[in-house]
C-alpha positions in Angstrom: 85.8 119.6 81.3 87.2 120.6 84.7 85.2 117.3 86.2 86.5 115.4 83.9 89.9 116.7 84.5 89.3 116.1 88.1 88.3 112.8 88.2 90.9 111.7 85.8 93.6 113.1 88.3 92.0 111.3 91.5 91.6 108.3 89.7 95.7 108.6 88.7 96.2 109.4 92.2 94.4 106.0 93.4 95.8 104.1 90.9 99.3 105.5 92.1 98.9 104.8 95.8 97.5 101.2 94.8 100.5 100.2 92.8 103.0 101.4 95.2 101.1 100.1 97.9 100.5 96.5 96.4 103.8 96.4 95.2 105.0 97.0 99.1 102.7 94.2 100.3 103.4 92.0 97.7 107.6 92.4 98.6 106.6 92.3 102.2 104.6 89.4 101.9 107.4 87.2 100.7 109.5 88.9 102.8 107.6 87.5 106.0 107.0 83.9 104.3 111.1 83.7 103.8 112.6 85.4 106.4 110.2 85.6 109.2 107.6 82.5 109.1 110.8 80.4 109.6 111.2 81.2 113.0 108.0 80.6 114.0 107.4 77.5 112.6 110.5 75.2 112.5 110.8 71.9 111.2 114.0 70.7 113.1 114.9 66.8 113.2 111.2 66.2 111.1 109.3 67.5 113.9 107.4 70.7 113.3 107.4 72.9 116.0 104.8 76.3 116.0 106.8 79.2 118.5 104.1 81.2 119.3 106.8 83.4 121.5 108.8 84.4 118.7 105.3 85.1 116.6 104.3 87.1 119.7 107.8 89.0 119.9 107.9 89.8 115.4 104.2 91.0 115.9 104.2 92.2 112.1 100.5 92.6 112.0 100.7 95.7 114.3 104.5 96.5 113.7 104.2 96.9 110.2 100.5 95.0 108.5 98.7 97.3 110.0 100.1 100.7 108.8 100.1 98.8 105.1 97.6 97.0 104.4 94.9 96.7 106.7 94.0 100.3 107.2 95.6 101.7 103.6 95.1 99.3 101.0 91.8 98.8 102.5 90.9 102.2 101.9 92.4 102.2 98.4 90.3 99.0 97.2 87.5 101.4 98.5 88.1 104.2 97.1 89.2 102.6 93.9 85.4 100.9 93.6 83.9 104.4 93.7 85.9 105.5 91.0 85.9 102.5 88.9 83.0 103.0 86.6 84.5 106.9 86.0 87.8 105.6 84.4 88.2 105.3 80.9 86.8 102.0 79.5 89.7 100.7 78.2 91.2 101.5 82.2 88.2 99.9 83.9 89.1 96.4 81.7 91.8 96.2 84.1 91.0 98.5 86.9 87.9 96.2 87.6 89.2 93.1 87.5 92.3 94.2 89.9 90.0 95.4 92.3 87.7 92.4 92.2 90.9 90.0 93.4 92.1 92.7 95.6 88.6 92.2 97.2 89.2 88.6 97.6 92.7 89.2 99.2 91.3 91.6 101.5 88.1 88.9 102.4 90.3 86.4 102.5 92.5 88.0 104.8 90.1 89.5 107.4 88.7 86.1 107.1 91.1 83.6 108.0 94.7 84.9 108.1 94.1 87.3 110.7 92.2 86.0 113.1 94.1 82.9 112.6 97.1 84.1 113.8 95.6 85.8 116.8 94.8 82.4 117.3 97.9 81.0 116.8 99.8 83.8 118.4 97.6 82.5 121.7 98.4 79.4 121.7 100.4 77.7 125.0 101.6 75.1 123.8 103.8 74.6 120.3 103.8 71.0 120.0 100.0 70.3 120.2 99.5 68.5 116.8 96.1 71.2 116.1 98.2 74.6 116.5 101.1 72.9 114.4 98.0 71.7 111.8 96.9 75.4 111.9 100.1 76.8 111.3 101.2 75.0 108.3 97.6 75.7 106.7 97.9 79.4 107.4 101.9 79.1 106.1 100.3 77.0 102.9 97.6 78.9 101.8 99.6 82.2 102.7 101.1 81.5 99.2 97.7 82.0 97.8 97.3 85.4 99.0 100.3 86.4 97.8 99.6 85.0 94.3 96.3 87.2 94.5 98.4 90.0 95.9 101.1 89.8 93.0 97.8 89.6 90.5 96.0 92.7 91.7 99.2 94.2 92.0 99.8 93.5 88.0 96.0 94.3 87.7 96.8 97.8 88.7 100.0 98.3 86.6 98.1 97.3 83.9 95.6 99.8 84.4 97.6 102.5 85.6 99.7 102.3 82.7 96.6 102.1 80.2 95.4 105.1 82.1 98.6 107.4 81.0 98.6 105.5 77.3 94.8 106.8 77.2 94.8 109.9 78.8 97.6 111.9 76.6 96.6 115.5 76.6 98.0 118.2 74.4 99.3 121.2 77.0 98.9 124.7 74.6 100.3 127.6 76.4 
């Protein structure tokens, strides 16, 4: 019973983090693809123009990526695949699944939208028709990680709110 007890409170707690944690990427994300990924790719007069200075100066992905996702929600899609198969049933039918596209966020991410930027934040030149090709296919399929980010984010919810619907306990004192 006390196991059981235990379990069900770390799995609460990593379903906690995970939701507040997606829900802060997911904000951020759109955040950066409104406010900030305008200023480093600009489209002024038709011409498209990659600014790898002001991509350089921002620096998100150590200024704030990094304390968020990379490291944290990493973690928390780990920790969350250990624990998986312990939750309830009815939580693992949306537990699983969140985690599964949180995986391919995460793959996707290490994959191609990070060291594509290091890339482009190398880059000399802004007008060289390749950088400005590889900046609007990181801007364009940046809105596919955040659709997977806003559905492993809903994932979680679901599950996290299944887990408190399933897991009412009678306190006697």
């Amino acid at each position: 019973m006390a196991t059981s007890r235990l379990q069900s409170s770390v799995i609460r707690l990593v379903l906690w983090l995970l939701v507040i944690n997606l829900g802060i990427a997911f904000g951020a994300g759109l955040y950066e693809s409104r406010i900030e990924l305008p200023q480093w790719i600009s489209d002024s007069s038709g011409q498209i123009e990659w600014k790898p200075e002001e991509a350089r100066q921002a620096d998100t992905g150590v200024r704030f990526w990094a304390y968020v996702t990379t490291g944290p929600l990493t973690l928390l899609m780990i920790a969350g695949f250990i624990l998986v198969f312990k939750s309830k049933p009815a939580v693992r039918k949306w537990f699983l699944p969140a985690l599964v596209v949180l995986l391919a966020e995460r793959l996707f991410t290490f994959s191609f939208f990070i060291p594509t930027m290091i890339g482009l934040m190398d880059a000399t030149s802004g007008t060289d028709p390749a950088v400005i090709a590889t900046a609007v296919r990181w801007e364009r399929l940046n809105y596919v990680r955040h659709l997977l980010s806003l559905c492993a984010w809903l994932l979680t919810l679901k599950a996290f709110v299944t887990e408190y619907a399933t897991g009412k306990e009678t306190i006697r004192s």
